[in-house]
BABA-693842 format. One record per residue (C-alpha): residue in one letter; x, y, z. Coordinates in steps of 0.2 Angstrom, whole numbers, plus 5000, padded with zeros to 4 digits. Layout:
aXYZ/...
END
This chain:
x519052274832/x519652144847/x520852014840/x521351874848/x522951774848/x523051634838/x524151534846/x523351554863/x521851474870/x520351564872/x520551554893/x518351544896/x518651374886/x519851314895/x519051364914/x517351274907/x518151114903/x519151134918/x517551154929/x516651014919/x517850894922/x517850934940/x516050914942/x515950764931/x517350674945/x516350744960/x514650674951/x515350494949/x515150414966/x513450454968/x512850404951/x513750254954/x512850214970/x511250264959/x511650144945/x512050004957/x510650024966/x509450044953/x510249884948/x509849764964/x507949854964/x507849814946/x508149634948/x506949654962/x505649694952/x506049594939/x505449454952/x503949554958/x502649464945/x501149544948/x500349694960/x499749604975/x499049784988/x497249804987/x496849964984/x498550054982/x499149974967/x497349904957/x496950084961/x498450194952/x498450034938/x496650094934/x496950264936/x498450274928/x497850174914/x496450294911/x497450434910/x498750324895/x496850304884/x495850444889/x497250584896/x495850604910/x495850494929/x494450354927/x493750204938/x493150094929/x492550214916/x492050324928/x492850484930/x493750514943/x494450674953/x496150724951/x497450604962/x499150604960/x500350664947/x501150514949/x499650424937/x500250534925/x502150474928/x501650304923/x500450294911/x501350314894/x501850154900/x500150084896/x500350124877/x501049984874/x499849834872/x500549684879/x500249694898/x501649624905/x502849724897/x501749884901/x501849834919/x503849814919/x504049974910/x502950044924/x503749974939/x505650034928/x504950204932/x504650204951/x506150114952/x507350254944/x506250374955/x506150304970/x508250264970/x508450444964/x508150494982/x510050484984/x510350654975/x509350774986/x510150674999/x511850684994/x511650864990/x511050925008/x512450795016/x513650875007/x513451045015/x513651005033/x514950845030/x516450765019/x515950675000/x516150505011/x515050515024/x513850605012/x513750425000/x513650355016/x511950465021/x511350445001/x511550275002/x510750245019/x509150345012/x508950224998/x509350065008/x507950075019/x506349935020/x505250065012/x506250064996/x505549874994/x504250004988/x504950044970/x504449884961/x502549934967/x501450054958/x501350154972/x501450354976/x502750344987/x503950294974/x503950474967/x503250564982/x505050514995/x506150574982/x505250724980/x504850754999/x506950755001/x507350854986/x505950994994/x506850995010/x508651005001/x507951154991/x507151245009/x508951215015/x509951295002/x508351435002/x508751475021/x510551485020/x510851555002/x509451695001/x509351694982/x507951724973/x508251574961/x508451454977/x506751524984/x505851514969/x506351324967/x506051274984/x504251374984/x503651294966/x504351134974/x503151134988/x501751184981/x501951024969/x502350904982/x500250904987/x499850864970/x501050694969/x500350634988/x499150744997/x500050685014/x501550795007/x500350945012/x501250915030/x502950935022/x502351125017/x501751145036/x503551085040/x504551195027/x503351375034/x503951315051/x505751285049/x506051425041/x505251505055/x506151445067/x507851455056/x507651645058/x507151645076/x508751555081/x509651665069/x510251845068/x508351945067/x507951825081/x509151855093/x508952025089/x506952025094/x507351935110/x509052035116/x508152155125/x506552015131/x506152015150/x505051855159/x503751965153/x504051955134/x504351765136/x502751745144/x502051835129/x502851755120/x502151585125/x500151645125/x500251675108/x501251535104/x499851425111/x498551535104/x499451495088/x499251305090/x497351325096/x497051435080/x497751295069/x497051145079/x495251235075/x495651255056/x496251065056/x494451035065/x493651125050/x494651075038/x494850865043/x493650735047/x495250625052/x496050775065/x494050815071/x493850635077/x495550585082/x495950745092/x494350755103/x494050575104/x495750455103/x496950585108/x497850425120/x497950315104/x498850475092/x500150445106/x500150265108/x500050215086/x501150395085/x502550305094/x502350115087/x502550195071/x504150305074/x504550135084/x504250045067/x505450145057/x506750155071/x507049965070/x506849955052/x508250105051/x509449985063/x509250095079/x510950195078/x510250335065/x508850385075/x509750405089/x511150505080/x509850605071/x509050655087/x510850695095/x511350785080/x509850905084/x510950985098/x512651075094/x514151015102/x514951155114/x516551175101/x515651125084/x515751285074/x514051385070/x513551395052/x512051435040/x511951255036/x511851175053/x510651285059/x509451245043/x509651085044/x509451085063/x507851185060/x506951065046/x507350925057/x506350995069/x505151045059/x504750875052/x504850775065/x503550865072/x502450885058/x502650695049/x502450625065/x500950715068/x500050685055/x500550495055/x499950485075/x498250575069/x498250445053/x498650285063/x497550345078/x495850355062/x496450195054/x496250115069/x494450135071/x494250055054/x494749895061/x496549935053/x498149935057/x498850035069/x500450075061/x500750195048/x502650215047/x502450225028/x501950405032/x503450435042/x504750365029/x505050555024/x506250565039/x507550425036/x508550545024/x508550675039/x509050555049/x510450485040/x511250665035/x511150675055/x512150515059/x513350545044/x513550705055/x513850625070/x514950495065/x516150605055/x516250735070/x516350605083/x515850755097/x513950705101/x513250815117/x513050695128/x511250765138/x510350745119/x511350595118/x510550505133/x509150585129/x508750505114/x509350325120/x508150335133/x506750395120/x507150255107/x507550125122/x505550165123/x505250145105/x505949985102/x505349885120/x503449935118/x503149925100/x502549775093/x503549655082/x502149565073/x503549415070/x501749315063/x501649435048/x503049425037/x502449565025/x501549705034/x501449825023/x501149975033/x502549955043/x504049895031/x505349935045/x504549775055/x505149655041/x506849625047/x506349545062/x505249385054/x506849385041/x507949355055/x506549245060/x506649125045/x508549135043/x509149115061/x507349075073/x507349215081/x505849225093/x504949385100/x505949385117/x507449385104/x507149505096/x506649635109/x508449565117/x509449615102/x508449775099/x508849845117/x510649775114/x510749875099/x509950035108/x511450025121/x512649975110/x512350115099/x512350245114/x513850155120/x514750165101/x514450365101/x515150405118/x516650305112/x516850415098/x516750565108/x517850475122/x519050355114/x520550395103/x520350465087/x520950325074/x520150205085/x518450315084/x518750355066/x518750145063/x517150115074/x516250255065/x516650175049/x516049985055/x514450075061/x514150145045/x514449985037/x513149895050/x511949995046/x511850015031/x511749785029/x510149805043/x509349895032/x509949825016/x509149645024/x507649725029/x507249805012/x507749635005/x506749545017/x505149635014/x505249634995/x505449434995/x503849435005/x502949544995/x503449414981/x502749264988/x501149354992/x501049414972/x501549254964/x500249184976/x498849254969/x499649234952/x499949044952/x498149004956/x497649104939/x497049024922/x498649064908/x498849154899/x498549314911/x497749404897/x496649254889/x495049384890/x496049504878/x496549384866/x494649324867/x493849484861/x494049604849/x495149734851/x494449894861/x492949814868/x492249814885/x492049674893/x490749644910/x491349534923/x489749454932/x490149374948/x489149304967/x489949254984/x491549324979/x492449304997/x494349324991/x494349494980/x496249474972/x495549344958/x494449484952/x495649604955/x496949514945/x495849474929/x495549644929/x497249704927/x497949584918/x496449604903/x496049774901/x494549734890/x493849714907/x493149854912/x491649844923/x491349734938/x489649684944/x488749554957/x487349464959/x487449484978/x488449634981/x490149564984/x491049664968/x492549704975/x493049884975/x494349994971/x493350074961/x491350074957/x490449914956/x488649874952/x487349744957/x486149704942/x484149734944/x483249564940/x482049654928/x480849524924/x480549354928/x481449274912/x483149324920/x483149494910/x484449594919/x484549794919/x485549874916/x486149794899/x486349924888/x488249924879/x488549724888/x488949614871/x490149514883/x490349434900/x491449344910/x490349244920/x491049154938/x490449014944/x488248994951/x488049144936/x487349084921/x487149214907/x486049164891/x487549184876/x488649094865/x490249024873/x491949104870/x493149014882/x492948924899/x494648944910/x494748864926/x495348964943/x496048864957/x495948964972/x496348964992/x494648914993/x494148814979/x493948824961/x493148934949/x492548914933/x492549084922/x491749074907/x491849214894/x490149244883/x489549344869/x488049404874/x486449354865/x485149504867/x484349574878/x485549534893/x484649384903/x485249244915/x485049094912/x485349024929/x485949074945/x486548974961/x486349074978/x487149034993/x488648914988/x490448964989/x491848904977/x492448774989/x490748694986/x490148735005/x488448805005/x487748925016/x486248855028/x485048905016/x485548894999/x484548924982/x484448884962/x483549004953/x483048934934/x482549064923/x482548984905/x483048814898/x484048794883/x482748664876/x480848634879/x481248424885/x480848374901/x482148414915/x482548344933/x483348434947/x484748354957/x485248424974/x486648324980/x486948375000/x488348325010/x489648355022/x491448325023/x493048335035/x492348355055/x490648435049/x490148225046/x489948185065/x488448325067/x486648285066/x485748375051/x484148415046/x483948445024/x482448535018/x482148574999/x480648644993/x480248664973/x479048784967/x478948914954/x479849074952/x479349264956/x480149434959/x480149514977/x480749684984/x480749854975/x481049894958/x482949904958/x483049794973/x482249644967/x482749474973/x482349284966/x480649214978/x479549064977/x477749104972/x476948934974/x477748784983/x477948644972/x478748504980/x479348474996/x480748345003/x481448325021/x482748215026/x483448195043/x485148095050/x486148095063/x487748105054/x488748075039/x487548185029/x487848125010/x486048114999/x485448174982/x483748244981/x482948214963/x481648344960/x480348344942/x480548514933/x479148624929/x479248744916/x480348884920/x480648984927/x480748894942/x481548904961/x482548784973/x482948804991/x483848705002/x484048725020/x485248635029/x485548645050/x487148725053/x488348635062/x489448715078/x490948735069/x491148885083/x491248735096/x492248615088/x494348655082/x494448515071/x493248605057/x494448775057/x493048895048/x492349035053/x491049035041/x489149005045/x489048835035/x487648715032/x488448595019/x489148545002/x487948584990/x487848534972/x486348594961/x486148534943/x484548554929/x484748404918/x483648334903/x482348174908/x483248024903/
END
């Protein structure tokens, strides 16, 4: 039997304590940059009052949403395919009931996710450099623009973190060999598809950094010792073979790499570099130009397991991310979109950052790469465009610094490309000193770089997210309070139909829906439901307004021109950009019929050049008159116009399906002609119902004349009403 000593200490005890203490003393920087900044992004969000990105965040709300009721990906009560595992992330935020706390619970969690980027960043950094510049790398990765991102229901606030720890697992994979090492970096991988399917391209890039870790390494130089010009040329043929091979499969396999490869090759390289020019600015130059350096040994830095991986995955996703974001901003393009897509390029900035910490604290950059890469982000930052005129463009987050430094100091386009080539030379110029100058002095400079780079992007992050703000409380302001009135309208758990026409701003839809989740279908009389998500356009069934489908629709939210036949709930009031609604929230009195409809006339008031009533029923059998008051205001006065309204009773036209309000016989007709100042009220008798009113108005030349400022094809102000014979 083993006995122990009393008096002493078991020694494992004392070791573990040791070690814990150690590790708890080494973990304390880092999770005190976490906590802080989880603190500012917080308070960010905090301020970030309501998703504003259509179809991002309305999408993963629904989704997400779905998954929190049903544990299963629906649209609008459809199901839906699987998307991300970030929908899963977020919804047990949704079991809560009140709406606005569910939301901040949600945007709490990408928060913590998104800042959690600086441990896998940390971790790597600290292989290759000291604890210091490793904060300073951590830090840098979750300072950037894009992390303006984390109070946004977004995917990228899961998949960046994830994306970096993948890389940081690969790393220690290459260099360790263990079998637990592999197995995480492999199952790490093979998840990073299911949170964003872009990170499919992070797999490509891990397969060919690890290639080309063991081709630089020992079994490589052992394969080539013995090569000739021969074996190179070989060696060359099927490496280009290779690329063919993979170019076909991406033809097969991609619509987006088919189109773009064989028919906008000049604008992959073109909206491939404005993006990469994007996140250059918004990273403040220097990184990306160290990051590029630090690809190249210096002559007397020491070789190790750890640069050569990390060299190795730099490479790797460069080339693959930007790849993919030249093919993705090259197909966006064609949409009539934007041709920046540094969003998908975000992945790099913790690369880039380990590389500059590892410049800075070396302070022996080669100097060939070094020029090299000036030159190339010289390129970067004179050719891609600022857009100082959009202060939240969401694609390209990097670009927000430059309208901050717009609003807070008047800096103009000529500006801005001054102080960005200023900052490209002063940053070559900063890292030739290092290499150059004395050492304290370098040291001190090294440390001031660090520190000015990590405020550009701290402002640029701040910058973008006050932005995105203003745009959110925007489209909040303008809503009816409270946000959730439908919710508190109805009983609990049922589904409400919102039924809308001319809907020419989507977000007030898009907002009611998410703030009551009662509402959970959207439909239009004219086909103008905005997506994301499945809409629906009625059929007229019958002539007394009898819509179909109606099946499960006990209550409606009614915009304004759409009148269903039901009793009234509640009548809210939405003052909008371009006029003002009227909602109007009914219990449905079956079957599902409307009762009238107005074609033709946007919220503003400003109609169409033909525009219609369509009068299925009457709430009473009295008499009724019909008032058209026509008019036009602002510049749209000085034109001649020519009014024509023509009464006459009421048919269906068009397929079944497809079938659209018609006159069947003219009843009345009235025509009025002026030269300007258009302003008359047409008086019409009322048959029975139902019953059809068109006006047609000329349209004026707002194309010719500046002083109207809309685009719209406009006839005139147009104000229908059915009221009883006095």
């Amino acid at each position: 039997m083993e006995v122990t000593d009393p008096g002493t200490p078991p020694a494992p005890v004392g070791a573990v304590r040791s070690r814990l203490k150690v590790s708890a003393g080494a973990a304390l920087p880092i999770v005190t940059v976490f906590v802080w900044l989880c603190l500012l992004y917080a308070w960010e969000a905090w301020g970030n009052f309501a998703p504003w990105l259509n179809s991002d965040e309305f999408e993963r709300a629904q989704l997400s949403r779905a998954v929190a009721s049903t544990a299963h990906e629906a649209w609008r009560g459809v199901p839906y395919p699987f998307d991300s595992l970030y929908v899963y992330l977020i919804a047990p935020a949704w079991w809560l009931h009140d709406t606005a706390q569910a939301y901040g619970v949600a945007k709490a969690i990408g928060v913590a996710a998104m800042t959690s980027v600086v441990f896998p960043t940390y971790a790597l950094a600290r292989t290759l450099v000291s604890r210091n510049w490793a904060l300073f790398a951590a830090a840098g990765a979750a300072l950037i623009p894009a992390l303006a991102y984390s109070s946004m229901l977004l995917l990228e606030t899961v998949a960046y973190p994830w994306a970096t720890l993948c890389v940081f697992l690969v790393a220690r994979a290459l260099v360790t060999r263990r079998p637990a090492w592999i197995a995480s970096a492999v199952g790490a991988c093979l998840v990073a598809p299911l949170i964003r399917s872009q990170l499919s391209v992070l797999v490509a890039g891990a397969v060919a950094g690890a290639a080309l870790f063991w081709f630089t390494g020992e079994g490589g130089r052992r394969l080539r010792r013995n090569w000739t010009r021969r074996h190179w040329i070989g060696f060359a043929v099927v490496a280009v073979c290779a690329a063919v091979l993979l170019d076909v499969v991406g033809t097969h396999e991609s619509h987006v790499w088919s189109l773009t490869t064989r028919s906008y090759r000049r604008q992959m390289v073109e909206y491939g570099l404005r993006s990469a020019g994007a996140l250059t600015i918004g990273l403040g130059v220097l990184p990306t130009i160290a990051g590029l350096t630090a690809l190249a040994r210096a002559r007397r830095e020491p070789r190790s397991r750890e640069r050569r991986a990390f060299t190795s995955l730099l490479v790797a996703m460069l080339v693959s991310f930007w790849v993919y974001a030249a093919a993705k901003s090259a197909y966006i393009s064609t949409l009539g979109l934007t041709e920046f897509v540094e969003r998908n390029l975000i992945y790099l900035a913790p690369l880039f950052f380990i590389g500059t910490a590892l410049v800075l604290e070396r302070r022996r950059p080669a100097v060939l790469p070094l020029l090299a890469a000036t030159g190339l982000v010289l390129y970067l930052v004179t050719t891609t465009p600022y857009h100082m005129d959009i202060p939240v463009f969401f694609d390209a987050p990097g670009l927000a610094v430059l309208p901050g430094l717009h609003r807070w100091l008047g800096l103009t386009a000529g500006g801005a490309k001054a102080l960005l080539v200023t900052l490209t030379l002063g940053s070559a110029a900063l890292l030739l000193f290092l290499r150059y100058g004395p050492r304290r002095a370098a040291a001190v400079a090294a440390a001031v770089a660090a520190g000015v780079v990590l405020c550009w992007n701290a402002y640029g992050e701040i910058s973008f997210a006050r932005q995105a703000h203003e745009v959110a409380s925007a489209q909040l302001d303008a809503m009816p309070r409270p946000l959730d009135w439908v919710d508190h309208a109805v009983p609990h758990g049922t589904q409400v139909t919102y039924l809308g026409q001319s809907i020419d701003d989507p977000y007030d839809v898009l907002q009611l829906e998410f703030w009551n989740r009662s509402l959970q279908h959207i439909w239009s009389t004219d086909g103008t439901a905005p997506g994301p998500g499945p809409t629906l356009t009625p059929d007229i069934a019958a002539t007394d307004g009898e819509l179909a489908p109606s099946a499960g629709v006990d209550y409606m939210v009614a915009d304004s021109g759409v009148t269903p036949v039901g009793r009234v709930l509640e009548r809210k009031i939405h003052r909008g950009g371009r006029g003002v609604r009227t909602w109007t929230l009914l219990h449905i009195t079956p079957p599902l019929r409307l009762r009238q409809t107005i074609d033709g006339v946007y919220p503003d008031g400003w109609g169409k050049p033909t525009t219609a009533l369509n009068q299925f029923s009457l709430p009473s059998p009295a008499p009724a008159v019909v008032r058209v008051h026509v008019f036009r205001t602002g510049a749209a006065h000085r034109y001649r116009a020519t009014v024509r309204v023509t009464l006459g009773t009421l048919t269906l036209a068009g397929p079944p399906g497809a079938r659209t309000p018609a006159i069947a016989t003219v009843i009345a007709k009235q025509t009025l002609q002026v030269p300007r100042n258009l302003d008359h009220e047409f008086v019409l008798q009322a048959p029975p119902p139902p019953f059809r009113v068109e006006t047609s108005v000329t349209p004026f030349p707002h194309d010719r004349d500046p002083r109207i400022g809309d685009p719209r094809d406009l006839g005139a102000n147009v104000e229908y009403s059915v009221k009883p014979a006095s």
